[in-house]
C-alpha positions as CSV (number, residue, x, y, z in Angstrom):
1,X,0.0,0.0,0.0
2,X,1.1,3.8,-0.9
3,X,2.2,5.5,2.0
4,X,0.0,8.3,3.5
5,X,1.3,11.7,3.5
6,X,0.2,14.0,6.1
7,X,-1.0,18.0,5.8
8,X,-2.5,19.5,8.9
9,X,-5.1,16.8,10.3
10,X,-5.3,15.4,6.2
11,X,-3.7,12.4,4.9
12,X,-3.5,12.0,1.2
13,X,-2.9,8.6,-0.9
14,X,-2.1,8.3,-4.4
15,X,-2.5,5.2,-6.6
16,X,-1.6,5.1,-10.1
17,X,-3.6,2.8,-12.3
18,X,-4.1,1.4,-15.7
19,X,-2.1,1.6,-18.7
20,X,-1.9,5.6,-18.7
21,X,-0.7,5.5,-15.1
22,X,-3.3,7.8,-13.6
23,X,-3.6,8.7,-10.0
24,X,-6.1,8.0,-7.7
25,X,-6.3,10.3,-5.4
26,X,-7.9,8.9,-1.4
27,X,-8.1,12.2,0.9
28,X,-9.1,11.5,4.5
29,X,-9.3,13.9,7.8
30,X,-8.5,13.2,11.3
31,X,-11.8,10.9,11.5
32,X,-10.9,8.8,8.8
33,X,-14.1,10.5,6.7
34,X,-12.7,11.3,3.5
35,X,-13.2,11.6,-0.5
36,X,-11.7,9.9,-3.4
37,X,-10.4,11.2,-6.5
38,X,-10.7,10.0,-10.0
39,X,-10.7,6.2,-9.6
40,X,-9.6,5.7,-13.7
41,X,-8.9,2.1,-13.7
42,X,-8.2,-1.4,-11.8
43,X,-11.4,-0.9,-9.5
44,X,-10.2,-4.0,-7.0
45,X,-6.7,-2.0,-6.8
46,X,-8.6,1.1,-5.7
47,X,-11.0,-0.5,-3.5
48,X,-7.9,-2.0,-1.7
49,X,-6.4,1.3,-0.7
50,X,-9.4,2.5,0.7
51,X,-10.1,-0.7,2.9
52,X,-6.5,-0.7,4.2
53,X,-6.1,2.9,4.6
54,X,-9.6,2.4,6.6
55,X,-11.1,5.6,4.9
56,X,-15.1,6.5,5.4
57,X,-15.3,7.4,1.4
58,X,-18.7,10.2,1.4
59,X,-18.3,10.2,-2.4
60,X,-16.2,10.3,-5.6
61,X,-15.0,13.6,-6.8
62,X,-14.2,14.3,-10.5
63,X,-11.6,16.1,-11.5
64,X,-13.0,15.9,-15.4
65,X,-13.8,13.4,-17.1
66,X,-11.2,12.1,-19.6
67,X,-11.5,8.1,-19.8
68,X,-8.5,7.4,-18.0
69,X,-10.0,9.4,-14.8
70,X,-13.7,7.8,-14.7
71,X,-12.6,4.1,-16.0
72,X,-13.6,2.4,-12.7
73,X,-16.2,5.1,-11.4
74,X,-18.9,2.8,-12.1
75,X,-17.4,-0.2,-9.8
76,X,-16.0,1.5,-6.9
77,X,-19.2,4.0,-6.6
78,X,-21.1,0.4,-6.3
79,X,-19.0,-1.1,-4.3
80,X,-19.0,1.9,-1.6
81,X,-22.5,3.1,-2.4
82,X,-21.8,6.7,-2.9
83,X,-22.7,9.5,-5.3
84,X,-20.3,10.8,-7.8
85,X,-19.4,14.3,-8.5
86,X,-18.5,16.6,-11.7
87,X,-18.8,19.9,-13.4
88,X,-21.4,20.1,-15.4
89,X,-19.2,21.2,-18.7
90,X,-17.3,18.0,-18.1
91,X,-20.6,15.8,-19.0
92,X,-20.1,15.7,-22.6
93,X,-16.7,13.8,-22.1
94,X,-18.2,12.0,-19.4
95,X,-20.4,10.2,-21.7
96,X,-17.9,9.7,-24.4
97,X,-15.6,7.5,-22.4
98,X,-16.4,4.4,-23.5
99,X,-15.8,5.7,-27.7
100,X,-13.0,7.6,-26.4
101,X,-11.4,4.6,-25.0
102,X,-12.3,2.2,-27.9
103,X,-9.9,4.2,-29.8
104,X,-7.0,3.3,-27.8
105,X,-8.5,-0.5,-27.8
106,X,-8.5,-0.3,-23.9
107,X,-11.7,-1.7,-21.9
108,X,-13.8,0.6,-20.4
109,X,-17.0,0.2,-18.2
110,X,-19.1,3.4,-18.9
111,X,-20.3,4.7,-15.5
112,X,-23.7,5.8,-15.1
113,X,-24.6,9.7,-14.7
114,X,-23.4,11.4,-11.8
115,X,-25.6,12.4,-8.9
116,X,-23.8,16.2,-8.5
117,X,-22.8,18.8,-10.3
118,X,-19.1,20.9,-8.9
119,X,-19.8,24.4,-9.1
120,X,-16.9,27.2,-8.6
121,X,-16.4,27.7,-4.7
122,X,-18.3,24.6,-3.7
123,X,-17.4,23.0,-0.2
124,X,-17.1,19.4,0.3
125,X,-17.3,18.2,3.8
126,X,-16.4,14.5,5.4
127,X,-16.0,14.2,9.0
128,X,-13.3,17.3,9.9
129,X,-12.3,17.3,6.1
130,X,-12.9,20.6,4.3
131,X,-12.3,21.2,0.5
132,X,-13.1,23.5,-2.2
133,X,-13.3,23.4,-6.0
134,X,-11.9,26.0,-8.2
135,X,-13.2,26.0,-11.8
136,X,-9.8,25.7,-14.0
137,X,-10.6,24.8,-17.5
138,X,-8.1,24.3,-20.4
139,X,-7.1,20.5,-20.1
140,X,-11.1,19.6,-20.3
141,X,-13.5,22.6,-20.1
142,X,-15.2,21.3,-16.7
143,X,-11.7,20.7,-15.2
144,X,-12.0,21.8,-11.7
145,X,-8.9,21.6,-9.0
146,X,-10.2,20.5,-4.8
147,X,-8.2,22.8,-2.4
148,X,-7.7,21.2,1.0
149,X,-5.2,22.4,3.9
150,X,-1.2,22.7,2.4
151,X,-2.4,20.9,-0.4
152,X,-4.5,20.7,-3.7
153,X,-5.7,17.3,-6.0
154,X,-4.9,19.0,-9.5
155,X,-5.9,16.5,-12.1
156,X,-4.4,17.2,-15.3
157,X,-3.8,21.2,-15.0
158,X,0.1,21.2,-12.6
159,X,2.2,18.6,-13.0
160,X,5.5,18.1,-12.1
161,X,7.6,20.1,-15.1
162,X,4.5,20.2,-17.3
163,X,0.9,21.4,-17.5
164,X,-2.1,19.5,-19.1
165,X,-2.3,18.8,-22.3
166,X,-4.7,21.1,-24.7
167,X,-4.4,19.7,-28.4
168,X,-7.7,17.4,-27.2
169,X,-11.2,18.4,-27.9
170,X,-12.5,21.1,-26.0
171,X,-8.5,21.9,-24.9
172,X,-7.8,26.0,-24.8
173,X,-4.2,26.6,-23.5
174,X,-4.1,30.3,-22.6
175,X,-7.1,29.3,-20.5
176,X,-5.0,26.6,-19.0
177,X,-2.1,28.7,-17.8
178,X,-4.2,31.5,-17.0
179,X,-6.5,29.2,-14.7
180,X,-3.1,27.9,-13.4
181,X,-1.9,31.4,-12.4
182,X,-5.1,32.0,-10.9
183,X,-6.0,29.4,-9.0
184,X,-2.9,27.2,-8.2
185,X,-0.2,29.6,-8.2
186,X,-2.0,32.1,-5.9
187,X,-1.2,29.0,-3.1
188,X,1.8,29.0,-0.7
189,X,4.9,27.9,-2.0
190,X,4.9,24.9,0.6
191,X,1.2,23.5,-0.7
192,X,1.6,19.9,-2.3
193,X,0.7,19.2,-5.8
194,X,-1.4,15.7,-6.3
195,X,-1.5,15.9,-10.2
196,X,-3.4,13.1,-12.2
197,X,-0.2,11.4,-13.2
198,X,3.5,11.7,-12.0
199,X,4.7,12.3,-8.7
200,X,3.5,15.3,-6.7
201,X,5.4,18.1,-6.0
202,X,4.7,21.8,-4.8
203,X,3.6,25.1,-5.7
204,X,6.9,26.5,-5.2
205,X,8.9,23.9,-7.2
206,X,6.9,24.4,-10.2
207,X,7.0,28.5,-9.5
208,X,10.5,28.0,-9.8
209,X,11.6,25.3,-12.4
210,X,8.3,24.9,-14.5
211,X,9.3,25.4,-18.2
212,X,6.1,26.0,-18.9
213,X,5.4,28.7,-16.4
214,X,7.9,31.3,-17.9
């Protein structure tokens, strides 16, 4: 199992799955109430970390809904019985995935609808947990970004050296960077970086040594 870091009374595990290597994200507070984070693939895998890390999951937040972020939503959201979570722009993509993933030839179980829509400044609340969503578009145009305490779950808009990728439908990448400066690199320094694949890393580090961020 991935170890747990700590921030503040928050513990955070990532889980890379699937062929594309995309992370899971499990967020838990002091109480062991917590969220997860675009469960894209290997549902059993995923379903494991959150038995062992003994996380209360009050629902599956999307980041967007590229097919490598939603490919085991369907499974784990039965498994746990919880409602799932996404911006409402994200929904056409959300309904593409299994076409989108047919032409990679990778297997896909399309989820269902989700329950909830993400709106800009929403709060999401498990146990002593606390986080908000901040609307960044430019990798997927319902991309949103969960702000918890010293750290933020960033999908694919930070990564470590690199920024998402816009050349796919619906991609804008002065809206990207601009959403970036806005919303992630108004942080302190010290806040961790979960992206949706790679290793995290901080606000500060990418500040600093982000060739895209020049």
């Amino acid at each position: 199992m991935t170890r747990a870091r700590q921030h503040g009374t928050a513990q955070v595990w990532t889980l890379p799955t699937g062929p594309l290597q995309e992370n899971a994200v499990l967020v838990a507070g002091q109480g062991g109430e917590g969220f997860l984070f675009d469960p894209g693939d290997e549902a059993e895998r995923v379903l494991a970390l959150v038995r062992e890390a003994g996380v209360t999951v009050r629902g599956i937040l999307l980041t967007h809904a590229h097919f490598d972020h939603i490919g085991a939503v369907q499974p784990v959201r039965e498994a746990l019985e919880v409602p799932v979570s996404l911006h409402p722009a994200d929904l056409p993509l959300y309904r593409l995935g299994a076409a989108s993933a047919a032409r990679w030839n990778l297997p896909f179980i399309q989820p269902e609808a989700p329950e909830h829509e993400i709106t800009q400044g929403q709060t999401f609340q498990a146990g002593d947990l606390t986080l908000t969503a901040r609307e960044l578009p430019g990798h997927a145009p319902g991309h949103v970004v969960f702000v918890g305490e010293g750290f933020v779950v960033a999908g694919d808009t930070l990564f470590q050296g690199g920024i998402g990728r816009t050349d796919l439908p619906g991609g804008n990448h002065p809206q990207l960077l601009a959403g970036i400066a806005r919303e992630l690199l108004s942080l302190p320094g010290e806040t961790a970086v979960y992206p949706g694949h790679g290793p995290a890393t901080t606000i500060g580090a990418e500040r600093r040594t982000n060739p895209f961020l020049r």
